[in-house]
C-alpha positions as CSV (number, residue, x, y, z in Angstrom):
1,X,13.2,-8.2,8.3
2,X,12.3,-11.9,10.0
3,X,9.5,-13.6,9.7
4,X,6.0,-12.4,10.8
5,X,2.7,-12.7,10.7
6,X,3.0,-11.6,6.9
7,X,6.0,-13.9,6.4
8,X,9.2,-13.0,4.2
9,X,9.4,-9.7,2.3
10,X,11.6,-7.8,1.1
11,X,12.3,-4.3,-0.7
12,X,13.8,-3.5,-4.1
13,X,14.6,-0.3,-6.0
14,X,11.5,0.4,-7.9
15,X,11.9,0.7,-11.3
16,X,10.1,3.4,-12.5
17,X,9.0,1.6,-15.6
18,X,7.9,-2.0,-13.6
19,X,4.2,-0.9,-15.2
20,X,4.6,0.1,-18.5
21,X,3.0,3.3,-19.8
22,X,0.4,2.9,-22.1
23,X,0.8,6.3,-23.2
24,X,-3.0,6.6,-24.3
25,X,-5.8,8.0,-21.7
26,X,-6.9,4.3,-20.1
27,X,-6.7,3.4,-16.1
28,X,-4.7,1.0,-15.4
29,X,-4.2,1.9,-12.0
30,X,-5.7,1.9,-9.0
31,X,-3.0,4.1,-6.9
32,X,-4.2,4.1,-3.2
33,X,-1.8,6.6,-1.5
34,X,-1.9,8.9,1.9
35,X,-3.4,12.1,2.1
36,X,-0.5,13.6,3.4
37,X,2.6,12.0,1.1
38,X,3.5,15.2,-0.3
39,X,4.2,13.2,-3.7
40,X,2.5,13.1,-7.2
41,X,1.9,9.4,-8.1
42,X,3.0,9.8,-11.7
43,X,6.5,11.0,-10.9
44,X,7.1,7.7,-8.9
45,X,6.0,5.3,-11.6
46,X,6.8,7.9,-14.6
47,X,3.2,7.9,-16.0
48,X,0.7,10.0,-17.7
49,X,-2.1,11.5,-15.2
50,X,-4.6,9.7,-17.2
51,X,-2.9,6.3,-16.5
52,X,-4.2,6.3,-13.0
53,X,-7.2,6.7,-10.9
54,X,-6.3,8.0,-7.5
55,X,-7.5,6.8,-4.3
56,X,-5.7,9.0,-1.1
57,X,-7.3,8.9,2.4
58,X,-5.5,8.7,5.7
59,X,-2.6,6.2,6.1
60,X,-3.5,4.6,2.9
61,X,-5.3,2.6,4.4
62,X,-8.1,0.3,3.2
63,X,-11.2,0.0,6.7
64,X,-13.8,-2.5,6.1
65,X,-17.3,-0.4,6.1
66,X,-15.5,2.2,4.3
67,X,-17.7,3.4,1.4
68,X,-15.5,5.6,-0.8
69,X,-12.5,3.1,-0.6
70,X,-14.1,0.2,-0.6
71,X,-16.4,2.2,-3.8
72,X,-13.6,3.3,-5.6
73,X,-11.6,-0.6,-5.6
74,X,-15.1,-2.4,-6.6
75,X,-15.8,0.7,-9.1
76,X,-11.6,0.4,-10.6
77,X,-11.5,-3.1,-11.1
78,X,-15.1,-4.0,-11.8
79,X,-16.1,-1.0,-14.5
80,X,-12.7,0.3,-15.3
81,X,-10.9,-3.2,-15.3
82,X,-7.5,-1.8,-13.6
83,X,-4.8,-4.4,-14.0
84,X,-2.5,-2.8,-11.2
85,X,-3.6,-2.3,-7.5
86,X,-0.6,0.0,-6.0
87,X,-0.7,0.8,-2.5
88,X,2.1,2.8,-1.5
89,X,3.0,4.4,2.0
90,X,5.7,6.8,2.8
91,X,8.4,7.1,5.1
92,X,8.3,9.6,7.7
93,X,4.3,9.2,7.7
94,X,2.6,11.3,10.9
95,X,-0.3,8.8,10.8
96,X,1.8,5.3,10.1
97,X,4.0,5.1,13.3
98,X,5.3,2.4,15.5
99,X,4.6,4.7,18.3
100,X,2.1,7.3,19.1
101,X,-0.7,8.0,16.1
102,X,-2.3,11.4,17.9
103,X,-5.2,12.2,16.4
104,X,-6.2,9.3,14.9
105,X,-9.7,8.1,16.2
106,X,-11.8,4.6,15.1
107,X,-11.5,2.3,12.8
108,X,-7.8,3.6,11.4
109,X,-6.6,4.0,15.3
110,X,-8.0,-0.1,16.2
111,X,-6.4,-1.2,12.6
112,X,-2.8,0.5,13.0
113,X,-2.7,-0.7,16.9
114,X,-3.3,-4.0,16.1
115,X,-1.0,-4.2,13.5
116,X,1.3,-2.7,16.2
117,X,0.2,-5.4,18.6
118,X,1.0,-8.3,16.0
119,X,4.5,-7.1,15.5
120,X,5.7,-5.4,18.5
121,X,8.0,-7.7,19.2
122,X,9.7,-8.1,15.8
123,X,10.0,-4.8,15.6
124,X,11.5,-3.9,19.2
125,X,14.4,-6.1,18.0
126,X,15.1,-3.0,15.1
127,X,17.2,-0.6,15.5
128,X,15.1,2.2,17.0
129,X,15.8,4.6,13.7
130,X,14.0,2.0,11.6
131,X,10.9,1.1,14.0
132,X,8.6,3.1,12.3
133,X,10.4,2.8,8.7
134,X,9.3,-1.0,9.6
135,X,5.9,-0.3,10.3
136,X,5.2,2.2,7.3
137,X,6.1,-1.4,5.8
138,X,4.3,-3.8,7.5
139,X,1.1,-1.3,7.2
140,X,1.4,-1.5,3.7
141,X,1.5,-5.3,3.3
142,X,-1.7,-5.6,5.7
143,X,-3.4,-3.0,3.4
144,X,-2.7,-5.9,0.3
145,X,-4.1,-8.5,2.5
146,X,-7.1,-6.5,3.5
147,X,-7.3,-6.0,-0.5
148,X,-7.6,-9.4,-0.9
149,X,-10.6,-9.5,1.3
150,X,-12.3,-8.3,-1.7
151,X,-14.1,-10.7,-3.8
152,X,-13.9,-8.6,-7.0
153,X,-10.0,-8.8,-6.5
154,X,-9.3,-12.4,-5.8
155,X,-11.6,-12.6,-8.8
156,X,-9.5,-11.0,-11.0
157,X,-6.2,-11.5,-10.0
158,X,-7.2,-15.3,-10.1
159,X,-8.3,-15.1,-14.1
160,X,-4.7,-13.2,-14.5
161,X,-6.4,-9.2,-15.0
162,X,-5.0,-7.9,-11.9
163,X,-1.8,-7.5,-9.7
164,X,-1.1,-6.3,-6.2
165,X,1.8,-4.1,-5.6
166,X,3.0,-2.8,-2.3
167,X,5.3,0.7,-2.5
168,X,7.1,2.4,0.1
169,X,8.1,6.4,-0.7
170,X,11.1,8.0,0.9
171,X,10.2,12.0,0.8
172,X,13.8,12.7,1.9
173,X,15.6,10.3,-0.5
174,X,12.6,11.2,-3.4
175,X,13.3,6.9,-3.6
176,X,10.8,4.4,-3.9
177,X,11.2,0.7,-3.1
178,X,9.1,-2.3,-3.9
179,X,7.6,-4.5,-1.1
180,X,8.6,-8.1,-2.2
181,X,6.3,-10.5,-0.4
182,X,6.5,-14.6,0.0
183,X,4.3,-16.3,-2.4
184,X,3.3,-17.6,0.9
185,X,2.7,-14.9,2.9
186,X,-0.1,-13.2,0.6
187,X,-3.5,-14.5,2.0
């Protein structure tokens, strides 16, 4: 895709060994995922249950003044010392479209249309078939930049404890692809 408001990025097969197992019961992972992804996070990244502490809410999405995400990232990188932040979204998501998101009220409805808003145009330029493949994408790189809104993050990323990864699911394909962002891009 062009340029936008996130800059450059790109996707890559995903490797399902890019975080290697520990193979011993520690956290590494803070997994935020959607409610509704039909997946089991260990199958994607070929881990042991224990490897990961699961986050899932609607969209995976990460709303300022919400207490259990916003608990559950201070609580994983702060006490448990995660060195992996995964977001991952999925394509065909009911919540994560570029067109109508029925149902969804507040804070995740305002988010998702102004990240709609912010990339409209890009994305009417698409083919139509990938307009909300696009913006399962783009929602998923906005979630890493509002993870960066948290001190306890930039914290630790910046002393070299913690990384940010962006994943996109295909349920049809059982696929998943890395989110390669611009050095640039990541706020």
């Amino acid at each position: 895709m062009g340029k936008t408001r996130f800059g450059k990025f790109e996707t890559a097969p995903l490797n399902p060994d890019f975080i290697p197992s520990l193979h011993e019961p520690t956290q590494q992972i803070l997994w935020i995922g959607c409610s509704d992804s039909g997946f089991q996070e260990t199958t994607i990244l070929d881990l042991l249950p224990d490897e990961m502490m699961v986050h899932r809410n609607i969209g995976n999405m990460i709303i300022e003044g919400d207490l259990s995400c916003e608990t559950t990232v201070k609580y994983a990188v702060t006490v448990l010392g995660v060195r992996h932040i995964v977001v991952c979204g999925h394509y065909g998501c009911q919540i994560v479209k570029a067109t109508s998101r029925d149902g969804l009220q507040g804070p995740w409805q305002s988010k998702l249309d102004s990240l709609h808003s912010t990339n409209k145009d890009a994305i009417s330029q698409l083919p139509e078939t990938e307009h909300d493949r696009t913006f399962v994408q783009l929602n998923v790189l906005d979630q890493l930049r509002s993870l960066r809104q948290f001190p306890e993050v930039v914290d630790a990323a910046k002393s070299g404890n913690l990384q940010l990864h962006g994943i996109v699911y295909d349920t049809h394909t059982g696929e998943a692809s890395r989110l390669l962002e611009d050095v640039e891009a990541r706020i």
